[in-house]
C-alpha positions, 0 to 999 in steps of 0.5 A, spaced: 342 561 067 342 568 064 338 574 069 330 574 070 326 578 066 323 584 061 325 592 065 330 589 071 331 596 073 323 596 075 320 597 081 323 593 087 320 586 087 314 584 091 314 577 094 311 574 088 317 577 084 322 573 090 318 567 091 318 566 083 324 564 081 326 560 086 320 556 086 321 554 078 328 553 079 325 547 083 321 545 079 325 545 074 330 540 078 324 536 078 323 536 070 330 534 070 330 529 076 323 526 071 328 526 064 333 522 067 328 518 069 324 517 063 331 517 059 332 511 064 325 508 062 325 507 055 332 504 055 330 499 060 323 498 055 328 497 049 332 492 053 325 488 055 323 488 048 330 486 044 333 481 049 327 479 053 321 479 049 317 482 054 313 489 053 313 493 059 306 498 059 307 501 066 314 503 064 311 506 057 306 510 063 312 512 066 315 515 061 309 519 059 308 521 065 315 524 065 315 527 059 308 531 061 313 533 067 319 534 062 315 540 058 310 543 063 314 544 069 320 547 066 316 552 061 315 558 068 323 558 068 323 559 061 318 564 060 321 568 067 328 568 064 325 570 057 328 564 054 323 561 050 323 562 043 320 569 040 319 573 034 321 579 036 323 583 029 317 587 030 317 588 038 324 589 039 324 595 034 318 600 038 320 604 043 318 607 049 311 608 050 309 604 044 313 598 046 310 598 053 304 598 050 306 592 045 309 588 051 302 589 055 298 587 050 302 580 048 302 579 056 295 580 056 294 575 050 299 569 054 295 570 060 288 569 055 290 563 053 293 561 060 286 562 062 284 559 057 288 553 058 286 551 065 279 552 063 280 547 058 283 544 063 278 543 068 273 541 063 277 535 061 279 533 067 272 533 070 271 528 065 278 524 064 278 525 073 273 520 074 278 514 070 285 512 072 291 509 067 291 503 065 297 500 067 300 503 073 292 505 076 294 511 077 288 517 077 287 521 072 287 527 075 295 525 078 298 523 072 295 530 068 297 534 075 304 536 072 300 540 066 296 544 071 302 545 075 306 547 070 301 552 068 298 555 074 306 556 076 306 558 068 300 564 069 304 566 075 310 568 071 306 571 066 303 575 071 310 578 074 310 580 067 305 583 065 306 587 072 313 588 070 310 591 063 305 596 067 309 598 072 315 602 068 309 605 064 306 607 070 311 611 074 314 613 066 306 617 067 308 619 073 315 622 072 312 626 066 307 629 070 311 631 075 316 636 070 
């Protein structure tokens, strides 16, 4: 895939900014590893059904579960490497100080809602955690562990963004006090 994030020629990376891509590019081959594998599921559930007449409700589990891993663990890799969609027709026309201040704000709002995400989370699954699938008897809180992974590496990212959008400021500030 394509380079990491906004501003490559800003500060040196810390550890985060070392661990990050690294760590999503893991769970990234573990979203891969679950698409094959709910791929393989739903065609051996269509199978069941057309020549054996038999329902496979565990399998139907499976591929969910696979789908959640599908969406949520490769989401990080996608926002590090600015590869998810955008409508940038206004942001990618300011420049400068204004257009750091734009891009803080926007990475302000995506942590908002990460936290809001994972609180909504939690709450969920302080009641949900309690029950387990009905096929397979897998826990809740196992079977939406992908979501809260997935977000929590997804928050991560977010922060190493928005370092990423204040720091080139800072030192911006910095450089222009000095002359």
């Amino acid at each position: 895939m394509s380079s990491t994030l906004i501003q490559p020629d800003g500060p040196p990376p810390g550890r985060l900014a070392a661990l990050l891509p690294r760590l999503c590019r893991g769970f990234e081959r573990l979203a891969i590893v679950m698409l094959l594998l709910t791929t393989f599921l739903v065609v051996l559930q269509v199978a069941a059904r057309n020549f054996w007449q038999a329902g496979l409700p565990w399998a139907d589990e499976l591929a969910r579960y696979g789908g959640l891993g599908i969406v949520y663990l490769a989401i990080p890799l996608l926002l590090l490497q600015d590869g998810h969609i955008a409508v940038d027709i206004f942001s990618s026309r300011l420049k400068g100080r204004a257009g750091r201040l734009l891009a803080v704000i926007n990475e302000l709002i995506v942590l908002a809602f990460c936290g809001l995400f994972l609180y909504g989370s939690y709450l969920f699954l302080m009641k949900a955690g309690k029950f387990a699938t009905p096929a397979l008897r897998m826990p809740n809180l196992v079977f939406y562990l992908p979501v809260v992974v997935g977000m929590l590496l997804f928050t991560l990212v977010v922060v190493l963004r928005l370092a990423r959008a204040i720091r080139p400021a800072a030192a911006a500030d910095r450089q222009g006090a000095l002359s």
